[in-house]
KEKE-179133 format. One record per residue (C-alpha): x, y, z; residue in three letters; residue number from 1. Coordinates in pm, whole numbers. Layout:
(rec (X; Y; Z); ALA; NUM)
...
! end
This chain:
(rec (14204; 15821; 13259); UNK; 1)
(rec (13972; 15944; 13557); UNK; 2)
(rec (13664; 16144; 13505); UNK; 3)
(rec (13491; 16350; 13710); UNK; 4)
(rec (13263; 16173; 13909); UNK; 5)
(rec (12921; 16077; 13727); UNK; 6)
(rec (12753; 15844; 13919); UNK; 7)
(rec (12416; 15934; 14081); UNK; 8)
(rec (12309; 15822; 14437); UNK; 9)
(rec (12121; 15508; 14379); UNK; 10)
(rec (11816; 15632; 14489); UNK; 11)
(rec (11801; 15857; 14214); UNK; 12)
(rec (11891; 15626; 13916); UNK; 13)
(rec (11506; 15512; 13848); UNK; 14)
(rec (11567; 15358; 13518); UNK; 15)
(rec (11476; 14983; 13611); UNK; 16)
(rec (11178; 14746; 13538); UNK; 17)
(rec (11031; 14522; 13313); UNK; 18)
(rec (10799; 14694; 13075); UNK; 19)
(rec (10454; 14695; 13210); UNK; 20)
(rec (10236; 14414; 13016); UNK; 21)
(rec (9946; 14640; 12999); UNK; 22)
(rec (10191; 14844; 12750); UNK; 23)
(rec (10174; 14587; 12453); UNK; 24)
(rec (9984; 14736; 12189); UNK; 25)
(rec (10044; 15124; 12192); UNK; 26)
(rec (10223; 15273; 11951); UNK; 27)
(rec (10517; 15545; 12036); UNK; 28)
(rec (10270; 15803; 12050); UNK; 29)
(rec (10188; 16119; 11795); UNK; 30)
(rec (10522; 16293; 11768); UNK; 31)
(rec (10562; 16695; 11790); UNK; 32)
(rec (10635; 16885; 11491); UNK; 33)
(rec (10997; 16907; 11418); UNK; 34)
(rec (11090; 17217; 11227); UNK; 35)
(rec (11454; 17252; 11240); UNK; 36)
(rec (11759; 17002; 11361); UNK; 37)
(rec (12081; 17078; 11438); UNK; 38)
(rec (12013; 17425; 11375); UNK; 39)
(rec (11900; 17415; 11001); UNK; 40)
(rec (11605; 17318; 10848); UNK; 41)
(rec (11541; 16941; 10774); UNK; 42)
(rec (11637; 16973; 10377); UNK; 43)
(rec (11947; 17129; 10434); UNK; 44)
(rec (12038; 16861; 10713); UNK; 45)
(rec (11943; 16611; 10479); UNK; 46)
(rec (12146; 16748; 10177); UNK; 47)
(rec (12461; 16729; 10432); UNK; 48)
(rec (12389; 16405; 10462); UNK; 49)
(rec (12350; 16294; 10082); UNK; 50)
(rec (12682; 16520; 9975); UNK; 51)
(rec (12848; 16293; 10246); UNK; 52)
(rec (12709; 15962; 10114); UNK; 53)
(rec (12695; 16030; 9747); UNK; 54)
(rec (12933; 16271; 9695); UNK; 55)
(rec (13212; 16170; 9872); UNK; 56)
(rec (13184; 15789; 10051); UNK; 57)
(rec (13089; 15626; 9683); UNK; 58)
(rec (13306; 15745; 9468); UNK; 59)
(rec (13597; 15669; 9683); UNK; 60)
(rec (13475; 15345; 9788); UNK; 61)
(rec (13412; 15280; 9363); UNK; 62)
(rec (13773; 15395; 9272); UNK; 63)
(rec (13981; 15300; 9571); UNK; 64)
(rec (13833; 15018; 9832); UNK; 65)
(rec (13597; 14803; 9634); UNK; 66)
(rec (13790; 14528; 9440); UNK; 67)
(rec (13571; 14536; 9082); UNK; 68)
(rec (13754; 14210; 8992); UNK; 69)
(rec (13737; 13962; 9275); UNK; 70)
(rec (13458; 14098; 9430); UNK; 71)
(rec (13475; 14232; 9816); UNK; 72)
(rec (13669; 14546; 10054); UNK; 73)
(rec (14033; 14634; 10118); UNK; 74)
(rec (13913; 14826; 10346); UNK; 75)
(rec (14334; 14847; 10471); UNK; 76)
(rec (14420; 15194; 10332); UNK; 77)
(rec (14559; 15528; 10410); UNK; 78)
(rec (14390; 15826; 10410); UNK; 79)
(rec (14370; 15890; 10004); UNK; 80)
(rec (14289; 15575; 9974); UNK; 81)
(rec (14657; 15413; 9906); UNK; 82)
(rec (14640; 15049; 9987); UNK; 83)
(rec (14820; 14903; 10262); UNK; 84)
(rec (14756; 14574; 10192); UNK; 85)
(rec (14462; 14337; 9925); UNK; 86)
(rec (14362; 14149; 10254); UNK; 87)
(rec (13979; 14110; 10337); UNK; 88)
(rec (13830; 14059; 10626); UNK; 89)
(rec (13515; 13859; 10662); UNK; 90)
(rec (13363; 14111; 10911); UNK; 91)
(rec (13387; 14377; 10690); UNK; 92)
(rec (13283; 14202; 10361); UNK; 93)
(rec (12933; 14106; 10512); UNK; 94)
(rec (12902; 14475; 10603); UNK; 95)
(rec (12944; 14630; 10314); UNK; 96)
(rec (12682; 14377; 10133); UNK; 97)
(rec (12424; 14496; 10356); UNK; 98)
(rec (12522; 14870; 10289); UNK; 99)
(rec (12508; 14817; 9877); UNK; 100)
(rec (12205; 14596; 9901); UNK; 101)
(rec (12051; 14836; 10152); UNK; 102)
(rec (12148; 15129; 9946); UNK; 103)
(rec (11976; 14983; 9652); UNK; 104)
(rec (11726; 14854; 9784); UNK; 105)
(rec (11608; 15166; 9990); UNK; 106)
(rec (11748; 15484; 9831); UNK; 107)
(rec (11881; 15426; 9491); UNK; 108)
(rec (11819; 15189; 9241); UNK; 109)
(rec (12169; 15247; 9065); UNK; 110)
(rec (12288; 14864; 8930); UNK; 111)
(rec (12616; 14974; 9026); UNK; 112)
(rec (12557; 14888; 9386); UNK; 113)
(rec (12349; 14540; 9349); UNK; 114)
(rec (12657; 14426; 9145); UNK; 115)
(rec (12898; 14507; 9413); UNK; 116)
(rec (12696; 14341; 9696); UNK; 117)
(rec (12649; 14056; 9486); UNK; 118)
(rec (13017; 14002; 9416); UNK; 119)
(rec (13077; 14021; 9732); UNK; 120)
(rec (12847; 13729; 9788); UNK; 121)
(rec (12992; 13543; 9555); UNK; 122)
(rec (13380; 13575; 9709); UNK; 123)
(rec (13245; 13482; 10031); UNK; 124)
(rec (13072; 13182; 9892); UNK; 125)
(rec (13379; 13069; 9731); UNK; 126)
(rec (13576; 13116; 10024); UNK; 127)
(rec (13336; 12943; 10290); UNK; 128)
(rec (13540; 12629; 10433); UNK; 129)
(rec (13383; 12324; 10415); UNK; 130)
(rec (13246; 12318; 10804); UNK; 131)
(rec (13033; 12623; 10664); UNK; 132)
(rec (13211; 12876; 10850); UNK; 133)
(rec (13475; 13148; 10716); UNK; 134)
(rec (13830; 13227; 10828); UNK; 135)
(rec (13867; 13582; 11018); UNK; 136)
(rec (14033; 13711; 10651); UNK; 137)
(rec (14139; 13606; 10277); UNK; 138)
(rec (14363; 13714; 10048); UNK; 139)
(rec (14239; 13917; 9765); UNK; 140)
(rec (14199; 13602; 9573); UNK; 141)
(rec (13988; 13459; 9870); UNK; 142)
(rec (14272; 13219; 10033); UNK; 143)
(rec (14177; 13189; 10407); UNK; 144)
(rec (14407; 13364; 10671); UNK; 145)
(rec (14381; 13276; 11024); UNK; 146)
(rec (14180; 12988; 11185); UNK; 147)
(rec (13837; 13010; 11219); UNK; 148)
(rec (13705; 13198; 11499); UNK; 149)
(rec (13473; 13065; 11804); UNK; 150)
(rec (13330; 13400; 11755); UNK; 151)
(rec (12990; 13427; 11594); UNK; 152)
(rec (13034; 13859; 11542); UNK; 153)
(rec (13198; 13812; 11199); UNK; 154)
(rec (12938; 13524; 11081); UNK; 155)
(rec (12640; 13728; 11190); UNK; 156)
(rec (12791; 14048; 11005); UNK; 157)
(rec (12789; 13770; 10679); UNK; 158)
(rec (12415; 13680; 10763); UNK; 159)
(rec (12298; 14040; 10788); UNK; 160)
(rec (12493; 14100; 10430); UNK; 161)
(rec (12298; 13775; 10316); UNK; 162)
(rec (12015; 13843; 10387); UNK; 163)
(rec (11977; 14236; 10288); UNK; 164)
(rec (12106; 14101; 9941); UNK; 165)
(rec (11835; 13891; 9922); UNK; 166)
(rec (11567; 14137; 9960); UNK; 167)
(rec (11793; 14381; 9750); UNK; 168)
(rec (11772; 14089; 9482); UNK; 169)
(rec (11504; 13838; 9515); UNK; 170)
(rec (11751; 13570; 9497); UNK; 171)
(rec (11623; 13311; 9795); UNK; 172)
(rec (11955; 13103; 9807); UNK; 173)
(rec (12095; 13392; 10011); UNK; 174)
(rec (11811; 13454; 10265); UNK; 175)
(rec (11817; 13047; 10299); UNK; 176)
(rec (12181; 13117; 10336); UNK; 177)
(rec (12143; 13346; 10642); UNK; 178)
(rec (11892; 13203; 10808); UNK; 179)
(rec (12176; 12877; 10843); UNK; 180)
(rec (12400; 13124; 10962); UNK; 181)
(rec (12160; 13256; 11202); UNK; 182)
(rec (12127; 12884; 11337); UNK; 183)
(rec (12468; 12835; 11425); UNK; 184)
(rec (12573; 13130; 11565); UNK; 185)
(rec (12282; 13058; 11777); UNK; 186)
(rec (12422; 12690; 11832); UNK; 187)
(rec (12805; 12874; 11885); UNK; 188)
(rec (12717; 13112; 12087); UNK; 189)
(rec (12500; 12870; 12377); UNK; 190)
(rec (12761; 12639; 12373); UNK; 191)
(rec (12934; 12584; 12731); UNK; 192)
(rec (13252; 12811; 12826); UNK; 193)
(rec (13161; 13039; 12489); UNK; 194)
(rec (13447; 13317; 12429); UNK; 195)
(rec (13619; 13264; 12812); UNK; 196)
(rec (13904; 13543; 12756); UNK; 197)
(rec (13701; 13782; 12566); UNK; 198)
(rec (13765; 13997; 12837); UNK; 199)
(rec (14141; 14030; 12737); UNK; 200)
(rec (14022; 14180; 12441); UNK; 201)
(rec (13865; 14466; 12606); UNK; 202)
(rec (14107; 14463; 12968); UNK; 203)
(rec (14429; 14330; 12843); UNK; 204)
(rec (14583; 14020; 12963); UNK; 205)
(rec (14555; 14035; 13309); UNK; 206)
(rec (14122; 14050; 13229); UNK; 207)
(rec (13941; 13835; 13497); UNK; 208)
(rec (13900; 13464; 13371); UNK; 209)
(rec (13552; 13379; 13334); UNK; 210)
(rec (13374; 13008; 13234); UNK; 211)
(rec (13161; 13151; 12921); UNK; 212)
(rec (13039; 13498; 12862); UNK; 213)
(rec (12759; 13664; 12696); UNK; 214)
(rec (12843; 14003; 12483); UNK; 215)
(rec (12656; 14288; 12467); UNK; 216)
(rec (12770; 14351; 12117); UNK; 217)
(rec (12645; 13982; 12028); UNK; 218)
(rec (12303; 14070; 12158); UNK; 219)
(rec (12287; 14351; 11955); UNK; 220)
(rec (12354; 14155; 11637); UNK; 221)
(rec (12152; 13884; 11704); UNK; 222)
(rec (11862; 14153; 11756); UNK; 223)
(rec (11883; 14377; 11445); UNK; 224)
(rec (11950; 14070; 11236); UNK; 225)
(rec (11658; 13891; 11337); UNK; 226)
(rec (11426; 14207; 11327); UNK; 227)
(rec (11525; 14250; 10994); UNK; 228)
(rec (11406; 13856; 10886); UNK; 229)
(rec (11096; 13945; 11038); UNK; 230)
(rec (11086; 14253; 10726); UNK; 231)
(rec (10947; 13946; 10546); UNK; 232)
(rec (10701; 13842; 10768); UNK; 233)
(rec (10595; 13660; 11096); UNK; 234)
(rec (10785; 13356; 11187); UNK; 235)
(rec (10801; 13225; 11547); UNK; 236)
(rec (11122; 13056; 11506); UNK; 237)
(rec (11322; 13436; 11458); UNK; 238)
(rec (11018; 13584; 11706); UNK; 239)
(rec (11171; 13362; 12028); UNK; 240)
(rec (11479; 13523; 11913); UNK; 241)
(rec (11371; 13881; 11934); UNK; 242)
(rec (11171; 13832; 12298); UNK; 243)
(rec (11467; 13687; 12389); UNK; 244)
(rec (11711; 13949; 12273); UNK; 245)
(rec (11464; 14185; 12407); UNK; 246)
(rec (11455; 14096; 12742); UNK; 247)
(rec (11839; 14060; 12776); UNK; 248)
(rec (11901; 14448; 12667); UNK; 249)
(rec (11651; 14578; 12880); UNK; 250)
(rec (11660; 14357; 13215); UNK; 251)
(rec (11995; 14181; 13217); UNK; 252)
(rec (12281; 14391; 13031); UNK; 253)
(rec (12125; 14665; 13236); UNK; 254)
(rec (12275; 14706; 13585); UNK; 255)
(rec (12067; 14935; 13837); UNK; 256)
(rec (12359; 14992; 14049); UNK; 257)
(rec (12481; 15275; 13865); UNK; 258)
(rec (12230; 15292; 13567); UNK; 259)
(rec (12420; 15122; 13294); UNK; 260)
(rec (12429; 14838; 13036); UNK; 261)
(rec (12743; 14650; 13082); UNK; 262)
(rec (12937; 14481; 12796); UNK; 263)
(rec (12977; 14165; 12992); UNK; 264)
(rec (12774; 13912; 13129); UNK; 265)
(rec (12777; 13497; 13230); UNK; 266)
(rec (12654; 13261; 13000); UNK; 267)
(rec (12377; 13227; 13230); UNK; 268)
(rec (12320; 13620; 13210); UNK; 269)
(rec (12423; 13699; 13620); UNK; 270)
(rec (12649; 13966; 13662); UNK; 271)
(rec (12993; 13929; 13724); UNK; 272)
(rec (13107; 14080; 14020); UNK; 273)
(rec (13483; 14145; 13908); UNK; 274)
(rec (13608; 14402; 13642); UNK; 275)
(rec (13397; 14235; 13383); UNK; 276)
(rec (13119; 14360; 13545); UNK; 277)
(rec (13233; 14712; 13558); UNK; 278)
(rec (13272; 14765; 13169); UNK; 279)
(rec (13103; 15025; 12962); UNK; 280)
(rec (13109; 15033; 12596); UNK; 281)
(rec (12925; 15312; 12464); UNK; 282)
(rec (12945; 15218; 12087); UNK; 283)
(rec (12776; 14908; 12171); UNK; 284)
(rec (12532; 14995; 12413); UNK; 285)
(rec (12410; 15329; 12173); UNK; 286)
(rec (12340; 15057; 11883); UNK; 287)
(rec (12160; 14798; 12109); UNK; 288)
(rec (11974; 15112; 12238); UNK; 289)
(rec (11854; 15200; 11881); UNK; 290)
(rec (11778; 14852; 11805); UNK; 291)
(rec (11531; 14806; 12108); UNK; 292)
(rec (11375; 15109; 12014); UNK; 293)
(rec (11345; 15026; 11637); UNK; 294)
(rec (11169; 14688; 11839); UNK; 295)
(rec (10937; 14853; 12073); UNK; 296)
(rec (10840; 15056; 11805); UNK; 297)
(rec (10780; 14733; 11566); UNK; 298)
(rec (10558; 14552; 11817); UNK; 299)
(rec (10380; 14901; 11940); UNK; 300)
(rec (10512; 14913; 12337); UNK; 301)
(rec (10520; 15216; 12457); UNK; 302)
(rec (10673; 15141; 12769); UNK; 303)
(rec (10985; 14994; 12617); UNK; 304)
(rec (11029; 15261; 12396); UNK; 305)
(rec (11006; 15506; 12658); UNK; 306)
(rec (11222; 15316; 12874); UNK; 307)
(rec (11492; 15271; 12602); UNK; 308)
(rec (11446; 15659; 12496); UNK; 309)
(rec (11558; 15718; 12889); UNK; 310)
(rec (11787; 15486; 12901); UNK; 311)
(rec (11955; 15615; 12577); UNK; 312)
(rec (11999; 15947; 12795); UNK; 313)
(rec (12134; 15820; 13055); UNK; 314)
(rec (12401; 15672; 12896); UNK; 315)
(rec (12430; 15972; 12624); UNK; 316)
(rec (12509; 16186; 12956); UNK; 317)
(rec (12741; 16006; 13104); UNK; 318)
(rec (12966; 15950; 12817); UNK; 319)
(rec (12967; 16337; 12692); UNK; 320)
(rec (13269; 16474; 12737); UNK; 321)
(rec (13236; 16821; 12878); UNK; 322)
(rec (13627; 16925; 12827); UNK; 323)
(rec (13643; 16895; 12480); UNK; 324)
(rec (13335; 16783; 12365); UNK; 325)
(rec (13199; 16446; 12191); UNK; 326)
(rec (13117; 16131; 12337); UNK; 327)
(rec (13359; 15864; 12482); UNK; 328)
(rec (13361; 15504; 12331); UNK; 329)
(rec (13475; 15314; 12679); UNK; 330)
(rec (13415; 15293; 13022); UNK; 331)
(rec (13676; 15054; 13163); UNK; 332)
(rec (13591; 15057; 13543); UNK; 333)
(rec (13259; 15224; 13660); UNK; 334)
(rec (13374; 15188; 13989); UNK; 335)
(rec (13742; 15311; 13930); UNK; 336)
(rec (13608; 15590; 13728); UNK; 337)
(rec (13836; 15499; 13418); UNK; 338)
(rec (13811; 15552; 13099); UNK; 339)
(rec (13954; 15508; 12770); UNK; 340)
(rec (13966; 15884; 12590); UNK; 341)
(rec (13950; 15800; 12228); UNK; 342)
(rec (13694; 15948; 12028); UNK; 343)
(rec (13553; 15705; 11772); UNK; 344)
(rec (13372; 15825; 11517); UNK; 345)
(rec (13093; 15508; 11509); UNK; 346)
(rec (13041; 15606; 11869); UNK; 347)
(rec (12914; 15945; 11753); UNK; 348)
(rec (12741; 15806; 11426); UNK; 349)
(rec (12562; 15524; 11673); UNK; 350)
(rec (12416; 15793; 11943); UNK; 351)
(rec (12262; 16043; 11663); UNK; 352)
(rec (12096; 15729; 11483); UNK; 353)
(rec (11922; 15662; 11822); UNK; 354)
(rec (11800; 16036; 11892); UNK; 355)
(rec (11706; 16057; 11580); UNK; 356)
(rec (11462; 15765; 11611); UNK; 357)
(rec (11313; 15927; 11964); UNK; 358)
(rec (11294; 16263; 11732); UNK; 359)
(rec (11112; 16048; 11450); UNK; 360)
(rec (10858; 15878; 11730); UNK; 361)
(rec (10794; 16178; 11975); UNK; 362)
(rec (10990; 16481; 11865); UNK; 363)
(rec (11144; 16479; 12247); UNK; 364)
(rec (11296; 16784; 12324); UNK; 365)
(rec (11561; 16671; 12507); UNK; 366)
(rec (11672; 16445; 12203); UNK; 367)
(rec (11695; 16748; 11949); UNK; 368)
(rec (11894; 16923; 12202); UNK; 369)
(rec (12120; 16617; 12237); UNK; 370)
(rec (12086; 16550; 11862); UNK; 371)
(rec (12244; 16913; 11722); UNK; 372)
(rec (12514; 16892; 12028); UNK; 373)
(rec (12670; 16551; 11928); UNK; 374)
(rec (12591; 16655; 11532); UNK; 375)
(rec (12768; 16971; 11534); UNK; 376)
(rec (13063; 16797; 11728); UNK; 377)
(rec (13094; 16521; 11498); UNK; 378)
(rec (13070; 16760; 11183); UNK; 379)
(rec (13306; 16974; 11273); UNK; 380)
(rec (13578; 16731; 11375); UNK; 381)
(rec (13584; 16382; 11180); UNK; 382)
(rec (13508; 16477; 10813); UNK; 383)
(rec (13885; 16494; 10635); UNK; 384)
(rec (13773; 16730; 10371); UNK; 385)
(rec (13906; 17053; 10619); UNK; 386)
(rec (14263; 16828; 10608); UNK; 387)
(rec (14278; 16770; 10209); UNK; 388)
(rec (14168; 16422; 10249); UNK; 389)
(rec (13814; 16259; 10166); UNK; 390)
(rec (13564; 16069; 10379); UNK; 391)
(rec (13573; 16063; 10736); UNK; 392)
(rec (13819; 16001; 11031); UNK; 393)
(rec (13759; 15652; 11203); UNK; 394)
(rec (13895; 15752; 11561); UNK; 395)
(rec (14134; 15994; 11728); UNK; 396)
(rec (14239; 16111; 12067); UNK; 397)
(rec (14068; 16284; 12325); UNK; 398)
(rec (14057; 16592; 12103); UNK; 399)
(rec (14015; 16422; 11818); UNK; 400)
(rec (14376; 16556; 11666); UNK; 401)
(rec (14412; 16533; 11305); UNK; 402)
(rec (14689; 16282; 11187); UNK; 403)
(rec (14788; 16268; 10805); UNK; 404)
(rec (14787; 15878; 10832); UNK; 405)
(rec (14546; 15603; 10862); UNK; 406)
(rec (14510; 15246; 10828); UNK; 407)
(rec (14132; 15177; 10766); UNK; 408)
(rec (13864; 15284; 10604); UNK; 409)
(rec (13477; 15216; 10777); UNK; 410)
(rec (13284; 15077; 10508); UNK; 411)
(rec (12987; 15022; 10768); UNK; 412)
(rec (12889; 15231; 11021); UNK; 413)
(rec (12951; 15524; 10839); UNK; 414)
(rec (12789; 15486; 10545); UNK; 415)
(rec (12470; 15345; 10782); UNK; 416)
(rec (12448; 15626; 10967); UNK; 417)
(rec (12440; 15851; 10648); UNK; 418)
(rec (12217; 15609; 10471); UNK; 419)
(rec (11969; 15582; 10806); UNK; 420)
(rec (11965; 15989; 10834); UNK; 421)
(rec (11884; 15999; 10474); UNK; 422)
(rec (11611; 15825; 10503); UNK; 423)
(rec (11509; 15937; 10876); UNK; 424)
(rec (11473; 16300; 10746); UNK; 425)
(rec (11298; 16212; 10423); UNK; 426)
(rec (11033; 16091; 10616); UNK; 427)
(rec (11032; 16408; 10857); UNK; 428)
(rec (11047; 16613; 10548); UNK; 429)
(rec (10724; 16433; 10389); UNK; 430)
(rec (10494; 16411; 10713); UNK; 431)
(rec (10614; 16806; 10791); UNK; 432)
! end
């Protein structure tokens, strides 16, 4: 599909640099009083937010996706919740640990949760091969489907899990475990020609060949993960990581030509100049976005978070759609003007957990405005409760068209986004 066309002249796309050094050491700056969001007071946002979590995504989850016996998510199901099939994917098993550990740890100390993440541990233990690294999905028993990936996405998923478990319950063995995870995705993902035809996963089979790429969406992982270790403490080992991470998102990914982050880069980080180099991904770039700022914020730069806030504009304006409203997920060809015109609900859930951060830090204007556009979008289209059904549409077309059948149910960045707002706007609530 062709857009309109969105691209500014060049001279007016000033959202380039390296953050100034002098920067280092000053906070986000005293934020402006936020009274209302989305066009109701902060309680009343945040009770939304809570009847969506605990009302409605945990119970379901408890009686229909989480498997009480083996441990884990069958997260294949239709739209009541009907399984489609017992498998488990590995992906999706290390994301839901780090929602019930996070949950628990966080916002609600119900043992309930702790004893879900930590059977889900435990499966994925049992079913690690003995190379240390997990097939793509199991059985419900835990038998291995599929060969083992070259990817490092599902094993850093795992780590994150592993590691928010650990905090969640004090138990070492799994923060150990993650930090050997964290290693060798490291190891995996420098090694030469890493992930050649990824690109067919995004363009199809006729995607340009290419020697070894770096992701954007493995940037982003390796960032939040390793931000998260450093909950715990300073350690220089995880700290190279994060600079590292850091400077990728914000110099690299980021191409001045027309403003963007690009999914795609060479293993030595230069752009490529074919259609690798001309793909957007919005869901991606909107949680690498939030991570940097979550960063800047962490190590009190300004500049960066400044930077990032703009930059999380930019890209928050160019993927609006101003037909029907809601964000796109994909940009296929900047330079084609093509896009992909599924909406996708993480997309959504991704961009309002950003502005909400620039709302937390400086109360932006711009960002509230941004914040109760996208919010009232997303609420009025993706929750299934209007349709008879529970929880929340994943994706749908360009008007986001209800369909009475499904085949998955998000088990991560749904219930993040709820659990993030939750939290976001209890802390608004107690410094109003």
């Amino acid at each position: 599909m062709r857009r309109r066309t969105f691209i500014s002249a060049a001279s007016a796309i000033t959202l380039t640099g390296t953050p100034k050094a002098d920067s280092a050491g000053k906070p986000p700056g005293k934020p402006e009083p936020v009274g209302e969001l989305a066009g109701m007071s902060l309680t009343a946002l945040r009770d939304i937010h809570r009847q969506w979590l605990f009302g409605e995504f945990l119970p379901f989850m408890d009686t229909r996706i989480i498997d009480h016996e083996h441990g884990g998510f069958m997260c294949n199901a239709d739209r009541d919740g009907t399984l489609l099939s017992t498998e488990k994917r590995a992906g999706y098993l290390g994301r839901g640990i780090w929602v019930y550990s996070h949950l628990y740890r966080t916002l609600d100390q119900n043992p309930k949760h702790l004893e879900t993440a930590r059977k889900t541990a435990e499966f994925l233990l049992r079913a690690r091969d003995p190379g240390g690294r997990w097939a793509p999905a199991f059985t419900r028993e835990g038998e291995p489907r599929g060969d083992v990936p070259p990817s490092v996405n599902s094993d850093l998923y795992i780590a994150e899990g592993m590691h928010e478990y650990s905090l969640a319950s004090g138990d070492r063995k799994y923060r150990d475990l993650a930090r050997e995870i964290f290693r060798e995705s490291l190891r995996t993902y420098d090694s030469p020609g890493y992930l050649s035809d990824a690109g067919k996963g995004f363009l199809g089979p006729d995607a340009p060949a290419a020697n070894g790429v770096a992701l954007l969406d493995d940037w982003m992982l390796f960032l939040r993960l390793a931000t998260q270790m450093l909950e715990e403490g300073s350690d220089p080992e995880v700290e190279t990581v994060v600079k590292r991470c850091r400077e990728s998102i914000t110099n690299r990914f980021f191409n001045p030509d027309f403003g963007l982050l690009t999914e795609f880069l060479n293993q030595d980080l230069s752009r490529f100049e074919d259609g690798l180099g001309r793909l957007v991904t919005f869901g991606n770039i909107f949680q690498a976005l939030w991570h940097t700022l979550d960063e800047a914020a962490r190590i009190r730069d300004r500049n960066l978070f400044d930077l990032t806030a703009e930059r999380l504009r930019r890209h928050v304006e160019v993927a609006w759609d101003d037909v029907y409203g809601g964000l796109f997920g994909t940009l296929r060809d900047v330079d084609a003007n093509i896009w992909s015109t599924a909406k996708i609900a993480y997309v959504q859930a991704e961009a309002l957990t950003g502005l909400l951060t620039i709302i937390e830090h400086t109360g932006a204007d711009w960002a509230r405005e941004w914040f109760g556009r996208i919010f009232s979008y997303t609420a009025a289209k993706f929750p299934l409760k209007q349709y008879g059904f529970p929880l929340w549409m994943v994706s749908g077309d360009r008007r986001t068209t209800f369909v009475p059948t499904a085949n998955r149910v998000e088990n991560y960045h749904h219930p993040r986004y709820l659990l993030l707002t939750i939290k976001a706007l209890n802390r608004l609530v107690a410094r109003n």
